[in-house]
Chimera marker file (.cmm) of the C-alpha trace (Angstrom):
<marker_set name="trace">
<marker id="1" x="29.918" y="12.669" z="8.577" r="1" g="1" b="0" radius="0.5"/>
<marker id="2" x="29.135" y="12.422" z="5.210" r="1" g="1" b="0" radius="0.5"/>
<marker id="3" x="25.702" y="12.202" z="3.272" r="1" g="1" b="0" radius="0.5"/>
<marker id="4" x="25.331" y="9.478" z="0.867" r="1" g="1" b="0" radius="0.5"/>
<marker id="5" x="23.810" y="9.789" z="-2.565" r="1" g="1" b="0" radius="0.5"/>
<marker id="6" x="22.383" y="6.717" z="-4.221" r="1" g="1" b="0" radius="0.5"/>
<marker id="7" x="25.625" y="5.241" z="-5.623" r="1" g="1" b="0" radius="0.5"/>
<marker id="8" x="26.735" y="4.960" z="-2.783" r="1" g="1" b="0" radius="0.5"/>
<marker id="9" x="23.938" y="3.257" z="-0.756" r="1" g="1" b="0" radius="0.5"/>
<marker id="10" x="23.538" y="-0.083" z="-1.568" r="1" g="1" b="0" radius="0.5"/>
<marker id="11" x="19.909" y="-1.485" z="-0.078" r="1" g="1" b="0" radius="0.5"/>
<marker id="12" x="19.353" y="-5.546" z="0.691" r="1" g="1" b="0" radius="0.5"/>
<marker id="13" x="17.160" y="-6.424" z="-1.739" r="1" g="1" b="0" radius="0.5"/>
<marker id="14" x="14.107" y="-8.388" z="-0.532" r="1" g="1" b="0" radius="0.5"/>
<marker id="15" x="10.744" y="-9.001" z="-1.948" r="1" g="1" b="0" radius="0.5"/>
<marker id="16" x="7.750" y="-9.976" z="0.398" r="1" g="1" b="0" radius="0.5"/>
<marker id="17" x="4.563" y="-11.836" z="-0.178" r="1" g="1" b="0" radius="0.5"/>
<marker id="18" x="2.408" y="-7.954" z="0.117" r="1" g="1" b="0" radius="0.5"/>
<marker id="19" x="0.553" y="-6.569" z="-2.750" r="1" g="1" b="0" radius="0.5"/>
<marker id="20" x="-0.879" y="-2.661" z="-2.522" r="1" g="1" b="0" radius="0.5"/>
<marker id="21" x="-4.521" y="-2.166" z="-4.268" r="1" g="1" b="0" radius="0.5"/>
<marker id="22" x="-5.099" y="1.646" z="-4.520" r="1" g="1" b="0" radius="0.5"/>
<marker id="23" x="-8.665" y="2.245" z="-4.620" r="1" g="1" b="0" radius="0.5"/>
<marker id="24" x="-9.137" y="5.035" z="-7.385" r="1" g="1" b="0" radius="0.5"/>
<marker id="25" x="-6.701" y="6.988" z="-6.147" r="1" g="1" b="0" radius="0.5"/>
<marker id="26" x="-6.691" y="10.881" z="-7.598" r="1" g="1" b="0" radius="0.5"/>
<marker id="27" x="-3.438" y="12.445" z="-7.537" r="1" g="1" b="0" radius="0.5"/>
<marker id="28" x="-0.409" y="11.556" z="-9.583" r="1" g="1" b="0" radius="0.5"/>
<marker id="29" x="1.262" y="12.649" z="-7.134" r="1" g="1" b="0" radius="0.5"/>
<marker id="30" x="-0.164" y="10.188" z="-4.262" r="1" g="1" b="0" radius="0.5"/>
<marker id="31" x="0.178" y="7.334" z="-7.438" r="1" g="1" b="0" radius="0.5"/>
<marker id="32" x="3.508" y="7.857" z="-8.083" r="1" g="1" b="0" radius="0.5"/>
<marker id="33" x="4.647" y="7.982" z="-4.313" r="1" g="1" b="0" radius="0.5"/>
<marker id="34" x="2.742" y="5.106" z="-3.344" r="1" g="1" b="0" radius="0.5"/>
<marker id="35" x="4.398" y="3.763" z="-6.124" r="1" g="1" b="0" radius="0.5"/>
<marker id="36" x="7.394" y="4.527" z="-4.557" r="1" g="1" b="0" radius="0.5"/>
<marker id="37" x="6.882" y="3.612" z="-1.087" r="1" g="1" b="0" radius="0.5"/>
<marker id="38" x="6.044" y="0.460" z="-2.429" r="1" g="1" b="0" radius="0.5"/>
<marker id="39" x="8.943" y="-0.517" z="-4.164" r="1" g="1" b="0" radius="0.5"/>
<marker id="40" x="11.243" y="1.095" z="-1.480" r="1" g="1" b="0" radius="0.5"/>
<marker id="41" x="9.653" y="-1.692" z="0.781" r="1" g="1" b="0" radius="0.5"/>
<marker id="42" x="9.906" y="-4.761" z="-1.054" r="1" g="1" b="0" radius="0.5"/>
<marker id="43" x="5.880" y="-4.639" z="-2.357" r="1" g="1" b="0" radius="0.5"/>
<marker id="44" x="5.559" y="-7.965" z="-4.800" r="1" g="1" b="0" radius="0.5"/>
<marker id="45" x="2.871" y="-6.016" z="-6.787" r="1" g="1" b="0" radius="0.5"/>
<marker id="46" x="1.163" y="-2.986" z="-7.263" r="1" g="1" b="0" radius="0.5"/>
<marker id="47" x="-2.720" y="-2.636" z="-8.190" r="1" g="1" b="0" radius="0.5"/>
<marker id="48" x="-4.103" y="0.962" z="-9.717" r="1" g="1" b="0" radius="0.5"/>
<marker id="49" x="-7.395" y="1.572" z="-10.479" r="1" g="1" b="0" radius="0.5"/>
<marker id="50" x="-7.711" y="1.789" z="-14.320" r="1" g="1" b="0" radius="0.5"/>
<marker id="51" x="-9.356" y="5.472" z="-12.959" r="1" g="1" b="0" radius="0.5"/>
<marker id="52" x="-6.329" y="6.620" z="-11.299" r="1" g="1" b="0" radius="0.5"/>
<marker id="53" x="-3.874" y="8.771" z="-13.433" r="1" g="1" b="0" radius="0.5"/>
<marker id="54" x="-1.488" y="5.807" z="-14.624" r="1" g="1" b="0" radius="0.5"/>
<marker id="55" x="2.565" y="5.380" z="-15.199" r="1" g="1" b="0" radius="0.5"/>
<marker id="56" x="2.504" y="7.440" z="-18.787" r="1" g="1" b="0" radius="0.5"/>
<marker id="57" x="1.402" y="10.405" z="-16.512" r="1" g="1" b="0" radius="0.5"/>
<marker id="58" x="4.325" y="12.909" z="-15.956" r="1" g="1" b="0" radius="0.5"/>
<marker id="59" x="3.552" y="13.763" z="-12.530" r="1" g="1" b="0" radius="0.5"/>
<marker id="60" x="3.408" y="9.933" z="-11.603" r="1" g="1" b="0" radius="0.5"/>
<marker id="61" x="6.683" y="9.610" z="-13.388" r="1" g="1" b="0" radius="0.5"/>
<marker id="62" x="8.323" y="12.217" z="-11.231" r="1" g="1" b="0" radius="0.5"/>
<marker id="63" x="7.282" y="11.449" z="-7.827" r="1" g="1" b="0" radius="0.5"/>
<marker id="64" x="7.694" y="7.357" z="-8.682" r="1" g="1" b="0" radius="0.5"/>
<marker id="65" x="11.455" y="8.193" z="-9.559" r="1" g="1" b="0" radius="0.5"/>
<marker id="66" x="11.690" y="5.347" z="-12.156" r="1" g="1" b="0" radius="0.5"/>
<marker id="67" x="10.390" y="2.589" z="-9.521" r="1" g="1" b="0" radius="0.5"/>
<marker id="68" x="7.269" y="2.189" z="-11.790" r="1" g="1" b="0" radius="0.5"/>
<marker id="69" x="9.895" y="0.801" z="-14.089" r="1" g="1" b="0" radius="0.5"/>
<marker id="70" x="11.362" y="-1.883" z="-11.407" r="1" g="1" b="0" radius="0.5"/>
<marker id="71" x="7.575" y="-2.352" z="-9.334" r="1" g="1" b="0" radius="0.5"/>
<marker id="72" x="5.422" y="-5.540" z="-11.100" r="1" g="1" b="0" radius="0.5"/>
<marker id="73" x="1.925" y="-3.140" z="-11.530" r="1" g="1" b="0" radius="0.5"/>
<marker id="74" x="-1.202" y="-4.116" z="-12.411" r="1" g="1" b="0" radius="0.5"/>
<marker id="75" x="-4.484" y="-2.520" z="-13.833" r="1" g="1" b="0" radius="0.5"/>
<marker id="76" x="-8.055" y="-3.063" z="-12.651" r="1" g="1" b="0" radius="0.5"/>
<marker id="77" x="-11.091" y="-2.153" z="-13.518" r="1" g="1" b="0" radius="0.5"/>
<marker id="78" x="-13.648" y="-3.376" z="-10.777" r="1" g="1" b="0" radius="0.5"/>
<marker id="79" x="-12.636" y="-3.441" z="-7.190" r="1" g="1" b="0" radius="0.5"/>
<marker id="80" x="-14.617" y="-5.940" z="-6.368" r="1" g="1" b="0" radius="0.5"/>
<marker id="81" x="-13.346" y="-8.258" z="-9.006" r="1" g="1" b="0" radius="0.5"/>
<marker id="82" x="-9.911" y="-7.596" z="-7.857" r="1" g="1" b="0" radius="0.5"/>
<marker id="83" x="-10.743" y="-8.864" z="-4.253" r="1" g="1" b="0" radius="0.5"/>
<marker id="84" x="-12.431" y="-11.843" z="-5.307" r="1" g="1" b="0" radius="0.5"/>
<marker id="85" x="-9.169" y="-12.861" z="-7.468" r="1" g="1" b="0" radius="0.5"/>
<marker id="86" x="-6.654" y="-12.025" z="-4.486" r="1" g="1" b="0" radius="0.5"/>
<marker id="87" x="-9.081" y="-14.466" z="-2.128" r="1" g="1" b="0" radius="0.5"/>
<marker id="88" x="-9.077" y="-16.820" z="-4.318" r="1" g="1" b="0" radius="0.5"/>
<marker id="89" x="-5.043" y="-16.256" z="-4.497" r="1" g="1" b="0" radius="0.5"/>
<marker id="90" x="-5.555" y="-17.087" z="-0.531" r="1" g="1" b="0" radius="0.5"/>
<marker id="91" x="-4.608" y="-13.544" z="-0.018" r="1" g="1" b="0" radius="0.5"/>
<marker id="92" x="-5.642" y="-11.823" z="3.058" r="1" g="1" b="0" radius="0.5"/>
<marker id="93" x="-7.317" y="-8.587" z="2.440" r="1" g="1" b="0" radius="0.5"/>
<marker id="94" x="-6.403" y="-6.152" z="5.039" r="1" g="1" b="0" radius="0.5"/>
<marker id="95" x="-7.723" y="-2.223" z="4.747" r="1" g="1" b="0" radius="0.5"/>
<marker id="96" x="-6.021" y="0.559" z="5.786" r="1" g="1" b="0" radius="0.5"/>
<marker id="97" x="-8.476" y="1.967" z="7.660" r="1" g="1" b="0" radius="0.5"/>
<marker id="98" x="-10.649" y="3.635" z="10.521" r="1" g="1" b="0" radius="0.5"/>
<marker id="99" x="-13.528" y="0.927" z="11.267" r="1" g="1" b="0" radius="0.5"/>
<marker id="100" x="-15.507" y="0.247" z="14.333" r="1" g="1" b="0" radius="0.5"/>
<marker id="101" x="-13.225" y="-3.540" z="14.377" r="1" g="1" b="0" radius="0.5"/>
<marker id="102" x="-9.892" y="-1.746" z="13.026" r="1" g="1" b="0" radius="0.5"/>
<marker id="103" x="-6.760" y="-2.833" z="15.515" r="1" g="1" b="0" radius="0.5"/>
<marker id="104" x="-4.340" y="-0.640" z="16.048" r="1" g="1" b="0" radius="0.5"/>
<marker id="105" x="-1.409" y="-1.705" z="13.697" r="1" g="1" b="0" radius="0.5"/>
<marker id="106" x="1.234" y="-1.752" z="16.146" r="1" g="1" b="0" radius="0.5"/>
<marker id="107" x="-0.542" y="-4.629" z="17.799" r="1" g="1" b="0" radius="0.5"/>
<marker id="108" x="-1.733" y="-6.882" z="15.018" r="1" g="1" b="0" radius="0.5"/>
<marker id="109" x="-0.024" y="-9.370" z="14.259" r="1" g="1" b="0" radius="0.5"/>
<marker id="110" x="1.110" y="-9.657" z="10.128" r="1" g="1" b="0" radius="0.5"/>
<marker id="111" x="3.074" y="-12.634" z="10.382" r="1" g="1" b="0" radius="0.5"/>
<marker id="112" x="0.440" y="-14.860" z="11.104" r="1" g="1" b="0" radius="0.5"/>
<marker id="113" x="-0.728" y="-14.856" z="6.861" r="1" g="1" b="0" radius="0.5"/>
<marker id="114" x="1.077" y="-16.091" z="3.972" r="1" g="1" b="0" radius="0.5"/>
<marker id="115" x="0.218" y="-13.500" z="1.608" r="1" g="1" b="0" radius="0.5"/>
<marker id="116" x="-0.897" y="-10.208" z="2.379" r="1" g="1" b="0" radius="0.5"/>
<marker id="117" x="-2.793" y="-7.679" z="0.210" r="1" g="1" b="0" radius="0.5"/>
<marker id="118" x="-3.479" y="-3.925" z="1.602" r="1" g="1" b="0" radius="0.5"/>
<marker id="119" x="-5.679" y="-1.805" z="0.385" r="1" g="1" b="0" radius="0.5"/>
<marker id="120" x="-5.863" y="1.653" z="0.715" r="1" g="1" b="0" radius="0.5"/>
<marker id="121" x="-8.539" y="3.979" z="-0.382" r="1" g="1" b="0" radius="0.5"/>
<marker id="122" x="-9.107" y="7.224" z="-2.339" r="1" g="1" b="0" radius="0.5"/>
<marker id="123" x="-7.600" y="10.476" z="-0.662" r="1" g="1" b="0" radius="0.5"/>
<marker id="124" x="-11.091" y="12.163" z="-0.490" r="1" g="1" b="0" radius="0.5"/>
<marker id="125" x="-13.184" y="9.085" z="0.301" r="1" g="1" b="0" radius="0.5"/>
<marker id="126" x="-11.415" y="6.430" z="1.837" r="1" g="1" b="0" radius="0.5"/>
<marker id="127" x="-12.578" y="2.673" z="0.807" r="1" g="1" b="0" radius="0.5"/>
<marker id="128" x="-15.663" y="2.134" z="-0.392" r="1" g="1" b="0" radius="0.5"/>
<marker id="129" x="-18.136" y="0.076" z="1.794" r="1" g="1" b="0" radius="0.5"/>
<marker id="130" x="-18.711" y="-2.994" z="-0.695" r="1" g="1" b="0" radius="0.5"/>
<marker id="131" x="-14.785" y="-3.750" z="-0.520" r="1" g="1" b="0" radius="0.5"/>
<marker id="132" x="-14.930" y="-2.876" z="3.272" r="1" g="1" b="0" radius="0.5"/>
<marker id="133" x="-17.212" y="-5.649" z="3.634" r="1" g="1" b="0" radius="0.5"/>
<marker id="134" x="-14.547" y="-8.382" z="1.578" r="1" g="1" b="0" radius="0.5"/>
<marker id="135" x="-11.922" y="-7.665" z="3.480" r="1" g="1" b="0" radius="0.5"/>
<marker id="136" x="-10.805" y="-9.870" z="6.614" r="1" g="1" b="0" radius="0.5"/>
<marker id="137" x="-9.419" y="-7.451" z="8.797" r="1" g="1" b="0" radius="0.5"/>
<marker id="138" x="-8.759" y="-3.642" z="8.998" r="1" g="1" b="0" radius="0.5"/>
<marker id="139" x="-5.789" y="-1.814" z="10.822" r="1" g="1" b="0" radius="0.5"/>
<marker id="140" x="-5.536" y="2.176" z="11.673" r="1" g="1" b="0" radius="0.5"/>
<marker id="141" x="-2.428" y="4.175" z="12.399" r="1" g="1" b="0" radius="0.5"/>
<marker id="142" x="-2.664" y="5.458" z="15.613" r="1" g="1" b="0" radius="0.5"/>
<marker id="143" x="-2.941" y="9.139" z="15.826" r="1" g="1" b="0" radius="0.5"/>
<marker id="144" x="-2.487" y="11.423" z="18.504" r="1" g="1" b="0" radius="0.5"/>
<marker id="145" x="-3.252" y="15.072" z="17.459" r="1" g="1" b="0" radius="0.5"/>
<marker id="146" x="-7.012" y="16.318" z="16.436" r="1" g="1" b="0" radius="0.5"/>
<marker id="147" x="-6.250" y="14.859" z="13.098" r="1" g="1" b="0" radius="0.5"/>
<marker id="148" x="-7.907" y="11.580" z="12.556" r="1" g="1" b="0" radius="0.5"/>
<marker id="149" x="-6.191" y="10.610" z="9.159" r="1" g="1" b="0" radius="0.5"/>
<marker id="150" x="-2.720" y="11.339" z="7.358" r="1" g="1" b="0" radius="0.5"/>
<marker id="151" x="-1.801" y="11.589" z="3.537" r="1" g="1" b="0" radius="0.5"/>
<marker id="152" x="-2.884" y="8.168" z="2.106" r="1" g="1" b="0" radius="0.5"/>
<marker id="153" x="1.128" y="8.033" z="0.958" r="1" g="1" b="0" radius="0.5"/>
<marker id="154" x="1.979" y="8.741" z="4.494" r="1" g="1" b="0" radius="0.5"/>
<marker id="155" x="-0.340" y="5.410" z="5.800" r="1" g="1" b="0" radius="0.5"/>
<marker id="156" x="1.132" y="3.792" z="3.492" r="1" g="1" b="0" radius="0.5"/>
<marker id="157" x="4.726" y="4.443" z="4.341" r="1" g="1" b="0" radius="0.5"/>
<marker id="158" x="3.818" y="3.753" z="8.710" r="1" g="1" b="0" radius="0.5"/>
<marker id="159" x="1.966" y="0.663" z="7.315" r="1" g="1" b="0" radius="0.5"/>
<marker id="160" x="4.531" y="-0.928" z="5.026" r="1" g="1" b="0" radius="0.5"/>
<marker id="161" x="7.166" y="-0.115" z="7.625" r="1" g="1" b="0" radius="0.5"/>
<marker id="162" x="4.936" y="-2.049" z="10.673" r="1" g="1" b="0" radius="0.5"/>
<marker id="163" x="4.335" y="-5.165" z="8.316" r="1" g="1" b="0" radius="0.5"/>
<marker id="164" x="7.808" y="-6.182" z="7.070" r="1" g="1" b="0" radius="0.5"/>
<marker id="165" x="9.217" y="-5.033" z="10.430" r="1" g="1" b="0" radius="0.5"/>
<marker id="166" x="7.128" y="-8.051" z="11.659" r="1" g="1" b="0" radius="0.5"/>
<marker id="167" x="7.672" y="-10.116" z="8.416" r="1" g="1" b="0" radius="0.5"/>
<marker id="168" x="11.605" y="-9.235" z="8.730" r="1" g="1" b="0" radius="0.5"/>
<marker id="169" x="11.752" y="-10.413" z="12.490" r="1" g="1" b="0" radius="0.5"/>
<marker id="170" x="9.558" y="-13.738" z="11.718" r="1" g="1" b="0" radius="0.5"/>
<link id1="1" id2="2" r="1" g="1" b="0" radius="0.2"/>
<link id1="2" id2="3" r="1" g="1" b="0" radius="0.2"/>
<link id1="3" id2="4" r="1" g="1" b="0" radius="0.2"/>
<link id1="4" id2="5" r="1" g="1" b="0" radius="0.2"/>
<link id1="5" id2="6" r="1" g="1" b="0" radius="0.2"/>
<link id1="6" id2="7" r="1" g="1" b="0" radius="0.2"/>
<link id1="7" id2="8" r="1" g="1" b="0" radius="0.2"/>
<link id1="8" id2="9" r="1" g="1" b="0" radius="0.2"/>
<link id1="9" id2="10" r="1" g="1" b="0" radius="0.2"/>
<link id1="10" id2="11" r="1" g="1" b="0" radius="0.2"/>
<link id1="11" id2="12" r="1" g="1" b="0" radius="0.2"/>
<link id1="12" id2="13" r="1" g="1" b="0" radius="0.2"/>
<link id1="13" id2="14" r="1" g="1" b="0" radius="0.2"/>
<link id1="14" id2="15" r="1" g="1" b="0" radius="0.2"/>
<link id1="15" id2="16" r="1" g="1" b="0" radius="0.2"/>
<link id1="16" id2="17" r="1" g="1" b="0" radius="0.2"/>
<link id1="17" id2="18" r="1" g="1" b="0" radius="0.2"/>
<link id1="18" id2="19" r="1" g="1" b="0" radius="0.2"/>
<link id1="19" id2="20" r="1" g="1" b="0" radius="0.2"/>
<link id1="20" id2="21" r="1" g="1" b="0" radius="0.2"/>
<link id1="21" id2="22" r="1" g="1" b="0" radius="0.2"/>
<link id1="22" id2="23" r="1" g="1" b="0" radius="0.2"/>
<link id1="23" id2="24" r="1" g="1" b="0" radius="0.2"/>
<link id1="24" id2="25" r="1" g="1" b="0" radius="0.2"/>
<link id1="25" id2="26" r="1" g="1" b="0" radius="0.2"/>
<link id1="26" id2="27" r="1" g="1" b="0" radius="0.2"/>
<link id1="27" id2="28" r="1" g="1" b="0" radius="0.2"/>
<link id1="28" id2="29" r="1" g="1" b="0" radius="0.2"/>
<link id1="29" id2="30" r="1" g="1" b="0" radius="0.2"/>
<link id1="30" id2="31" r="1" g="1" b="0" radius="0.2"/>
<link id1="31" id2="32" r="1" g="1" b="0" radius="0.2"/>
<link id1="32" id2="33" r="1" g="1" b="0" radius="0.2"/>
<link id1="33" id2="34" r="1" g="1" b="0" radius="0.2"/>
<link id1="34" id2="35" r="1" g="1" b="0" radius="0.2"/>
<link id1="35" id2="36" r="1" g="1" b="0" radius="0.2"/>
<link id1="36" id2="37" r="1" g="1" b="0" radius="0.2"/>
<link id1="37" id2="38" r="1" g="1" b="0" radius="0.2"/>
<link id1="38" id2="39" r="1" g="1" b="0" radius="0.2"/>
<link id1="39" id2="40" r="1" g="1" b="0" radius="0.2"/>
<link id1="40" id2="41" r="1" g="1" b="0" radius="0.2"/>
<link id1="41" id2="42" r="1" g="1" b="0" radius="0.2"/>
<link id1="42" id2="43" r="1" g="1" b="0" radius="0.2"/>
<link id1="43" id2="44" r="1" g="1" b="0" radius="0.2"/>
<link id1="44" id2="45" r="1" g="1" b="0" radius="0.2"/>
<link id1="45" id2="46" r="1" g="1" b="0" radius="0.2"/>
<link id1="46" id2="47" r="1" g="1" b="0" radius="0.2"/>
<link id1="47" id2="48" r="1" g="1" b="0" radius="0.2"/>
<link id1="48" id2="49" r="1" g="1" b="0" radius="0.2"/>
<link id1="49" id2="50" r="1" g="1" b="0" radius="0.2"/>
<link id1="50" id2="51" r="1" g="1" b="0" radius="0.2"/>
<link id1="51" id2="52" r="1" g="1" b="0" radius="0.2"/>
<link id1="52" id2="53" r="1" g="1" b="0" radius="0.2"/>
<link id1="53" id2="54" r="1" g="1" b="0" radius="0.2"/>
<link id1="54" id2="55" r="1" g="1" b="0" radius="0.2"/>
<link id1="55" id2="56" r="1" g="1" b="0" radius="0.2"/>
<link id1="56" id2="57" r="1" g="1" b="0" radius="0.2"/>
<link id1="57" id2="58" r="1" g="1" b="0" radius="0.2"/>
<link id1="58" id2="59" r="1" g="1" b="0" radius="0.2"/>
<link id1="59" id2="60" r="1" g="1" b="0" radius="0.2"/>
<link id1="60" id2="61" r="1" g="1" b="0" radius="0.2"/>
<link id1="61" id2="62" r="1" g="1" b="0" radius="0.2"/>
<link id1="62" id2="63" r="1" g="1" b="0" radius="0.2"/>
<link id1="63" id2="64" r="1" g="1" b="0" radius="0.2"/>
<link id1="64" id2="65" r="1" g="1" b="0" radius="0.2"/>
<link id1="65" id2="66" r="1" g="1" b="0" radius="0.2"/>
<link id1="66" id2="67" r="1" g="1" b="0" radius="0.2"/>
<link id1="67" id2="68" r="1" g="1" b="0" radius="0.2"/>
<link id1="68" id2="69" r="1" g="1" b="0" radius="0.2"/>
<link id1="69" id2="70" r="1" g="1" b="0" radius="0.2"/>
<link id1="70" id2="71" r="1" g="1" b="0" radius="0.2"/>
<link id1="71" id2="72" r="1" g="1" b="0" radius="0.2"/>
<link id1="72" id2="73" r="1" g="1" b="0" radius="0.2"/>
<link id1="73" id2="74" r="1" g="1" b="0" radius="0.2"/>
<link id1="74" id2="75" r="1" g="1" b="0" radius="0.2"/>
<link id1="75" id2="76" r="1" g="1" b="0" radius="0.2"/>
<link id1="76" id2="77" r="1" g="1" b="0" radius="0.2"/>
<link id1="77" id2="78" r="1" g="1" b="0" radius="0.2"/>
<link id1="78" id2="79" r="1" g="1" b="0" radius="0.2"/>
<link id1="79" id2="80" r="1" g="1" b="0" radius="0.2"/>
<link id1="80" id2="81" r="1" g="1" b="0" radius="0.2"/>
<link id1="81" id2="82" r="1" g="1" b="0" radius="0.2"/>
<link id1="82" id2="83" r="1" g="1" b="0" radius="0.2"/>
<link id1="83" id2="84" r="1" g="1" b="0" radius="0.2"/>
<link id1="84" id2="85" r="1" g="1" b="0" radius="0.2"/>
<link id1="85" id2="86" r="1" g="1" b="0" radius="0.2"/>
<link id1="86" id2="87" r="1" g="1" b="0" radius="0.2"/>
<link id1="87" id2="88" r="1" g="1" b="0" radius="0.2"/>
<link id1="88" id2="89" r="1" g="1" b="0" radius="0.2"/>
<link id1="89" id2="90" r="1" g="1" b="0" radius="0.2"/>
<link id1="90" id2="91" r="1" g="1" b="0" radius="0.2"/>
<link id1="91" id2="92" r="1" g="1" b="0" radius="0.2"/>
<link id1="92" id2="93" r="1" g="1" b="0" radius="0.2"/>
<link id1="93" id2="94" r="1" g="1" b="0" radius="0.2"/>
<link id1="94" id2="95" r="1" g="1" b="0" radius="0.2"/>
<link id1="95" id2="96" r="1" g="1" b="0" radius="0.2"/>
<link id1="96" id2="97" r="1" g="1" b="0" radius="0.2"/>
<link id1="97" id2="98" r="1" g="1" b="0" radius="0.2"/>
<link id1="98" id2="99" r="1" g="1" b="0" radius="0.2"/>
<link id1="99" id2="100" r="1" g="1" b="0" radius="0.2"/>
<link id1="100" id2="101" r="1" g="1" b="0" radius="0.2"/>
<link id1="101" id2="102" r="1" g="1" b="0" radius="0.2"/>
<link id1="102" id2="103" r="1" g="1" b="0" radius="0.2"/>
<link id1="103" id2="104" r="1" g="1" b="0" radius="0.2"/>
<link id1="104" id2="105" r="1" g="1" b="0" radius="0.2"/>
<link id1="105" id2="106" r="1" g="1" b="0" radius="0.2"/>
<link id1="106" id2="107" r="1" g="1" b="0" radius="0.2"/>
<link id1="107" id2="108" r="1" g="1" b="0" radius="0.2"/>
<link id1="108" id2="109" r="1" g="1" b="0" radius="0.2"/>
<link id1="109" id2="110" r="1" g="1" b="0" radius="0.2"/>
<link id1="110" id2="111" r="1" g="1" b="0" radius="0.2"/>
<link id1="111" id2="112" r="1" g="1" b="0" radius="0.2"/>
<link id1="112" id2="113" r="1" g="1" b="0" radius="0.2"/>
<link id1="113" id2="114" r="1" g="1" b="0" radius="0.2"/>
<link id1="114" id2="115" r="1" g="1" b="0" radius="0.2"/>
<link id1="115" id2="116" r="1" g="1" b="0" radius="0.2"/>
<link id1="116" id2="117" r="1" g="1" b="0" radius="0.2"/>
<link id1="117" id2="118" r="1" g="1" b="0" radius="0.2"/>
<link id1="118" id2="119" r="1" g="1" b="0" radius="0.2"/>
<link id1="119" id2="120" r="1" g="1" b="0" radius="0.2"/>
<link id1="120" id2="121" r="1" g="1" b="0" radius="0.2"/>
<link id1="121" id2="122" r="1" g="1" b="0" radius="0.2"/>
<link id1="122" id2="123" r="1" g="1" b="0" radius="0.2"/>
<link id1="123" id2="124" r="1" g="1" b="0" radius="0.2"/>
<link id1="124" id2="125" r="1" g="1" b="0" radius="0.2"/>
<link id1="125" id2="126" r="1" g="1" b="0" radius="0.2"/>
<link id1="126" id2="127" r="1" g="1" b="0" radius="0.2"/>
<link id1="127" id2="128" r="1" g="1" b="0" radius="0.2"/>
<link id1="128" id2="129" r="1" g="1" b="0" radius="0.2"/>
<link id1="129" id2="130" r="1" g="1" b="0" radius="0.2"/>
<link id1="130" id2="131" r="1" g="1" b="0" radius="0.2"/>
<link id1="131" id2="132" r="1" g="1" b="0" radius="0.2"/>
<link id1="132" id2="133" r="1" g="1" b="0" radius="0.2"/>
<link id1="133" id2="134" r="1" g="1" b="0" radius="0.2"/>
<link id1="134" id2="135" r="1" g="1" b="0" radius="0.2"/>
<link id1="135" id2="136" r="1" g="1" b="0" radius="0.2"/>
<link id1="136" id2="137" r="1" g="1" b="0" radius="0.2"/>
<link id1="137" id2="138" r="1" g="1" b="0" radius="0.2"/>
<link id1="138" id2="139" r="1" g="1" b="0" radius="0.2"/>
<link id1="139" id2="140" r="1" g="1" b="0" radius="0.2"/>
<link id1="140" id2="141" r="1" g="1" b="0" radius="0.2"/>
<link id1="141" id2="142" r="1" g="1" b="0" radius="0.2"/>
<link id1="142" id2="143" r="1" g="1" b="0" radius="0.2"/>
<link id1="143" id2="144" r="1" g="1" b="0" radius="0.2"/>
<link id1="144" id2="145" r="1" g="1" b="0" radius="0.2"/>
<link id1="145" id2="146" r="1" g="1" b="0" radius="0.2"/>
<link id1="146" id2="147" r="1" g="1" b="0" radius="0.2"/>
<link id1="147" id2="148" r="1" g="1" b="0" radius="0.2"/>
<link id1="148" id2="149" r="1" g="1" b="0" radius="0.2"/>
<link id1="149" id2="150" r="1" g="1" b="0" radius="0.2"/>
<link id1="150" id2="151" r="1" g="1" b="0" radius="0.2"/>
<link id1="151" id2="152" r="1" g="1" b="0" radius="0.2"/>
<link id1="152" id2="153" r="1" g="1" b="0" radius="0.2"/>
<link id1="153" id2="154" r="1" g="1" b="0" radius="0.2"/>
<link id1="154" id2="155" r="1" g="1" b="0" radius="0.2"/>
<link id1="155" id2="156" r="1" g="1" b="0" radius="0.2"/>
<link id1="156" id2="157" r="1" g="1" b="0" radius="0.2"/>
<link id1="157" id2="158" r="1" g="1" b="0" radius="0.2"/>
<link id1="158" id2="159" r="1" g="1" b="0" radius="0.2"/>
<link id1="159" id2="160" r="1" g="1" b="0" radius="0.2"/>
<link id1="160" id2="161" r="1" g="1" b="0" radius="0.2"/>
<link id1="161" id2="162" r="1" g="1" b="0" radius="0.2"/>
<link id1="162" id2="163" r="1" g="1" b="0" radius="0.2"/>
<link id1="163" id2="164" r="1" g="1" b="0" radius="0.2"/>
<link id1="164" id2="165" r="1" g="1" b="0" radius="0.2"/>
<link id1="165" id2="166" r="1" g="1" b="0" radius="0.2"/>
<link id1="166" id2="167" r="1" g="1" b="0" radius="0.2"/>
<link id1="167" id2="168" r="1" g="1" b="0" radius="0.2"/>
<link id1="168" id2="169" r="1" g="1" b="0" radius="0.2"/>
<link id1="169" id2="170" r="1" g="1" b="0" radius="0.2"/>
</marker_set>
């Protein structure tokens, strides 16, 4: 058996209709590995917070291994702003997160929208209620430890793998 390095591997390229909004994320490192993630799963576009550390920040450089150079990303200022444009896109607006109406994310079902936009919130706080309230659905991870959360990078990584698992097999 013999590891592969990168030369070597040759991925199918696919893009699908999914854009990430990270709600003020902190970390560069958690920015640049979402970043990651992202692009690793065939994300259309990536939305940072104009708060969050941004692509000219080393650490976010290092952990995003040059996918901020091949990932479409966006700035924004307001969240709610952001939303409100990605409705009007005919987006749906799905959170990544623990609500009283959250479904589990192994059982919804992502392949029954067009476009899909997932937003995931800051490490420390999660998403903030006003975008809560815009967005059509929300999905958790189930967990089965104490824990009731993971690394937002983690989430992201289960979540992105769920959705075009479904979107793959449509």
């Amino acid at each position: 058996m013999e590891q592969l390095n990168h030369i070597k591997v040759k991925n199918t390229q696919k893009s699908f209709p999914i854009v990430v909004v990270g709600e003020e994320l902190r970390t560069p490192q958690n920015v640049g590995m979402s970043m990651r993630t992202s692009e690793a799963f065939g994300v259309s576009a990536f939305y940072l917070n104009s708060n969050s550390p941004d692509t000219s920040n080393r650490l976010v450089q290092r952990t995003a291994r040059n996918t901020d150079k091949t990932l479409t990303i966006f700035s924004y200022d307001n969240i709610i702003s952001l939303l409100t444009k990605l409705k009007e896109e005919e987006y749906q607006i799905i959170a990544l997160e623990i609500t009283d109406t959250s479904k589990n994310i192994h059982d919804y079902n992502f392949t029954t929208h067009a476009k899909i936009a997932l937003l995931i919130g800051s490490e420390r706080f999660g998403i903030n209620k006003e975008a809560l309230k815009m967005c059509d659905d929300s999905v958790h991870i189930p967990m089965y430890g104490n824990n009731s959360s993971m690394n937002v990078v983690n989430s992201l990584s289960v979540s992105l793998y769920e959705i075009t698992k479904q979107l793959n097999n449509k």
